[in-house]
N, C-alpha and C positions, 0 to 999 in steps of 0.2 A: 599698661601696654600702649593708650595711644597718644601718653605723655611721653615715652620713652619716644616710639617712633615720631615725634613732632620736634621732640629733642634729634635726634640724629640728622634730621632734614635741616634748621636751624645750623647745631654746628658744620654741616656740609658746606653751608655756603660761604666766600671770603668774606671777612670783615666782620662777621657774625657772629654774636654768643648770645649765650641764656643768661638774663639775668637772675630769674627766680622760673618757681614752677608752684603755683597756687591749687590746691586741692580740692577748692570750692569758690563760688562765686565772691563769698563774705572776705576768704584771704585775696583774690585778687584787688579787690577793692581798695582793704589796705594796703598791699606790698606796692598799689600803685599809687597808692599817698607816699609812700616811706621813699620809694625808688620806681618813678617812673620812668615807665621803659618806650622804647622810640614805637615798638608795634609788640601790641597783645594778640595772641593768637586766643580764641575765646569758643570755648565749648558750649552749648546751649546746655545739655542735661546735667546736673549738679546737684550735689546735697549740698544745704543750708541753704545757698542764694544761687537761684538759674542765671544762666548766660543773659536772658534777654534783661533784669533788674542790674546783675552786674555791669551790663555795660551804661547803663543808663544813669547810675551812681557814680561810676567813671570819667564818664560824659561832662557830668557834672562839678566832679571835685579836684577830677586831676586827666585832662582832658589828654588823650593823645589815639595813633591810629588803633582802629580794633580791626585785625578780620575773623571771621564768625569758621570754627574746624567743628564739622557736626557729623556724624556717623551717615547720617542724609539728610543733603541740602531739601530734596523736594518733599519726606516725608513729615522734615520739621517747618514747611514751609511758612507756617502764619507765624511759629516764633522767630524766624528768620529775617520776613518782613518787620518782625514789629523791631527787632534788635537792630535793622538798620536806618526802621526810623529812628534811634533814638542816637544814633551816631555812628554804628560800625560801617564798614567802608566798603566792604564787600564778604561774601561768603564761599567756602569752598567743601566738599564733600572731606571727612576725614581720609590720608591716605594707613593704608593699610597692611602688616609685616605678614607674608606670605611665609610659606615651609619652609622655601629657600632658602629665607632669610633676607630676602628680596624684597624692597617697599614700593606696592602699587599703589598710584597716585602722588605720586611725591611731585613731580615733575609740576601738575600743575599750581600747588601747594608755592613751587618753589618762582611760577612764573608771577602769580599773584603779589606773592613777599618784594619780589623786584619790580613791579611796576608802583608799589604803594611805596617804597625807597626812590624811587623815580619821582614820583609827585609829590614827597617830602622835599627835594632838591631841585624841584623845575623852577618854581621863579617866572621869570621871564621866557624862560625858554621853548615852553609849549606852546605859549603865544605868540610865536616869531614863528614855530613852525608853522600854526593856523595858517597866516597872514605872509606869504609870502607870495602873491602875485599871481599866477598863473594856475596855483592847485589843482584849481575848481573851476572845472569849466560851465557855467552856472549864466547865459548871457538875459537879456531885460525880455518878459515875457509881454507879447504883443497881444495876450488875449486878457478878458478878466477872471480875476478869480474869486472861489466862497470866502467870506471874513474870516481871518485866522487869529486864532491868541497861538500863542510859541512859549513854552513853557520848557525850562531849562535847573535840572536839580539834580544834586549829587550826595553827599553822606549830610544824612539824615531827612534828605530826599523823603521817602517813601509815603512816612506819615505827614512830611508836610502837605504834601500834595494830596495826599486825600483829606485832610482839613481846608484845605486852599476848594478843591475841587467838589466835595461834599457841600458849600457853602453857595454852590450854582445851583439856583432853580430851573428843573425841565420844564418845556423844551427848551434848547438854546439855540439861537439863530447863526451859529458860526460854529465851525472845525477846530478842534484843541489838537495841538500838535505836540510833544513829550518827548524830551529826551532824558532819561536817569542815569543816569551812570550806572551801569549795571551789567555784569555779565551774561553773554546772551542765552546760556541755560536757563537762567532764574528767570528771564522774561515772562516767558509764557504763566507760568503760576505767580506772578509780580502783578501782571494784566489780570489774572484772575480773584486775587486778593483785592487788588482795586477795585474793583468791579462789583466786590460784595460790599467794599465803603461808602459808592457814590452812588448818582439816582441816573446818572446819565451814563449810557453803554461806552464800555472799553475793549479796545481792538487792539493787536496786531497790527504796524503797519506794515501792509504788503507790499513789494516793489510794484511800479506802473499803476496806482490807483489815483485817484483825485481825493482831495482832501473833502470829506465829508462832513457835512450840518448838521448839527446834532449829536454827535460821537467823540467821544476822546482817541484820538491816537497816538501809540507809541510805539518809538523805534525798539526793533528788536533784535539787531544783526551785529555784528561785529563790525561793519560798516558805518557810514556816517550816512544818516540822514537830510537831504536834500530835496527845494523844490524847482523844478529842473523848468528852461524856459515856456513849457509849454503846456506848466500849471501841474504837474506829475508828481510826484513822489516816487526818489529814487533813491538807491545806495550805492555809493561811490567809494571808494579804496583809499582815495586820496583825499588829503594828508597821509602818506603811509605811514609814516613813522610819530604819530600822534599819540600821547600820551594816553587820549580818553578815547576811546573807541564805543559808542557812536560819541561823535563833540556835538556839545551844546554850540559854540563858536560856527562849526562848520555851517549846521541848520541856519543858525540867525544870519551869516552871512549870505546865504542861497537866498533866504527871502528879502535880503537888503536890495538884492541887487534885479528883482524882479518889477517890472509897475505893476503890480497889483495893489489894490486900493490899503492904506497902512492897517495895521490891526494894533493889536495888544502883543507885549512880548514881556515874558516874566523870568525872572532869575533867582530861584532858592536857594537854600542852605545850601553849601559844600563846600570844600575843602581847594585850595588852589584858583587859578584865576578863569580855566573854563567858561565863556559862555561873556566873561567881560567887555571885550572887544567885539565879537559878536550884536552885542546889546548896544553899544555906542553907535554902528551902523547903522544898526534900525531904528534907533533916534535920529539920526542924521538924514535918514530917508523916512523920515518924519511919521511914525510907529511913537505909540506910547507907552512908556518902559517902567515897568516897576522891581524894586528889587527887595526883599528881604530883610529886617531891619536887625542890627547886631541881637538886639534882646531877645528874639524868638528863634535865632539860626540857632544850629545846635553848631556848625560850622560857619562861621562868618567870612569865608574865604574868597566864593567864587563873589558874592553880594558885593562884597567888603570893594573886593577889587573894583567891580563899574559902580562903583559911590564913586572911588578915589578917580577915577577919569572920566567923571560928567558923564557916566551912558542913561546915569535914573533919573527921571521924570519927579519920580517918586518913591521915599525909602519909604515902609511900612510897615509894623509887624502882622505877623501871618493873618490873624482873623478879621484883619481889615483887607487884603488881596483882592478875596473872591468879589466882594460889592463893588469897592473899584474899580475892578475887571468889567463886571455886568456892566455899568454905570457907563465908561468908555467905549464899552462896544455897541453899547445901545445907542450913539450916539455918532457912531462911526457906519452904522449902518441904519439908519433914517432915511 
């Protein structure tokens, strides 16, 4: 039944078809070595092989986008987390064939399918829209602010960041700031998953707060995360029409344009150039940048991109990050 109904929502939309329909994680796996398809919709619960190893075999041998269709997002939540660290792109609750004959939750099933065909085809595009001038009204902050690392990750996000972030010893004398790409239902138990990873407390970022010492924060709105002239933390609308809601680009560029003393700014796994151009500014306003090295991304997308326009300091793979990170900020705040 909720292969049928995932089939009907599929053929619903223009330009769209099923290539196959795999009955267990093990057929997926191969059907996408034989014929791999532009996007897997991917069910966590399976006989033979679960959603969270299939997509991770996937990942691996014949790479392309996953999004995770699970009966519940929040009650599967840690397989949810783990299957997007290993590459899926995002998650959505199964939708479901009513008496009527009527499919509840298709709608957003079918917003997801088009924003991930969106960011198969952006290019360049999403980065023109970042960066066009007047967005962001974001001007040079007159006061000072706590040290910040700016941390920026999208599919296969989850886990890197908590191997990146698990690798900091408490206490830490600066504010981690987090943008994931992620939809902002799953935030809430995303922060709380985290949280059971690492040694040091994860938050919510709440609008009007000051960036706090010792704590990780993550944006959790459909908004774009921002630090506004007067050292705040806020959510802004603009870019409206922005691919990644919250942008890693947006944050990096808020704190580019502040004088607050430079920090650390980091750029993970993901897909697309998010968070590139972003990451070039805070180099330029003299921030030291590290980015993700092809061999540990599970997505070399957003990294890949500020390698190719000088935003990194420094390429590295994952379990050298976190020391680097210490090592710079201990040194940044002397």
């Amino acid at each position: 039944m909720a292969a049928e109904v995932l089939r009907r929502i599929v053929v619903s939309l223009p330009d769209a078809e099923v290539a196959w329909i795999a009955e267990n994680g093990q057929q997926a796996v191969d059907r996408c070595q034989s014929d791999t398809p532009d996007i897997v919709l991917m069910d966590l619960i399976m006989p033979v092989m679960d959603g969270v190893e299939a997509t991770r075999q996937i990942m691996q041998r014949s790479p392309c986008s996953i999004l995770v269709v699970t009966a519940t997002v929040s009650g599967n939540s840690n397989k949810v987390y783990e299957t997007l660290g290993h590459g899926a792109i995002d998650a959505v609750n199964t939708p479901v064939l009513g008496r009527d004959g009527n499919i509840a939750g298709g709608d957003e099933l079918k917003r997801k399918l088009r924003n991930i065909v969106r960011l198969q085809s952006s290019g360049d595009v999403a980065l023109k829209q970042t960066h066009s001038g007047s967005q962001i009204s974001v001007s040079r902050s007159q006061t000072a602010s706590v040290p910040i690392v700016a941390i920026g990750a999208s599919t296969g996000g989850p886990q890197a960041l908590a191997t990146l972030l698990a690798s900091l010893a408490p206490p830490i004398n600066f504010s981690i700031l987090v943008v994931q790409h992620l939809d902002q239902l799953f935030v809430p138990g995303f922060v709380e998953w985290l949280g059971q990873e690492v040694k040091v407390p994860v938050r919510q970022i709440e609008a009007g707060i000051l960036p706090q010492v010792g704590t990780i924060g993550v944006a959790c709105t459909k908004d774009h995360l921002v630090l506004t002239s007067k050292g705040v933390l806020q959510y802004v609308r603009e870019p409206a029409e922005h691919l990644h809601r919250p942008s890693v680009d947006v944050l990096f560029d808020s704190l580019a344009k502040t004088s607050m003393r430079p920090g650390v700014a980091v750029l993970l796994t993901g897909m697309g150039r998010d968070g590139a151009a972003g990451l070039k500014s805070l180099k330029d306003a003299g921030w030291s940048t590290i980015v993700q090295d092809q061999q540990t991304s599970v997505v070399w997308g957003m990294p890949g991109a500020a390698t190719k326009m000088g935003a990194a300091d420094q390429v590295l793979p994952l379990n050298q990050i976190g020391p680097t990170l210490s090592r710079a900020m201990s040194k940044r705040t002397e």
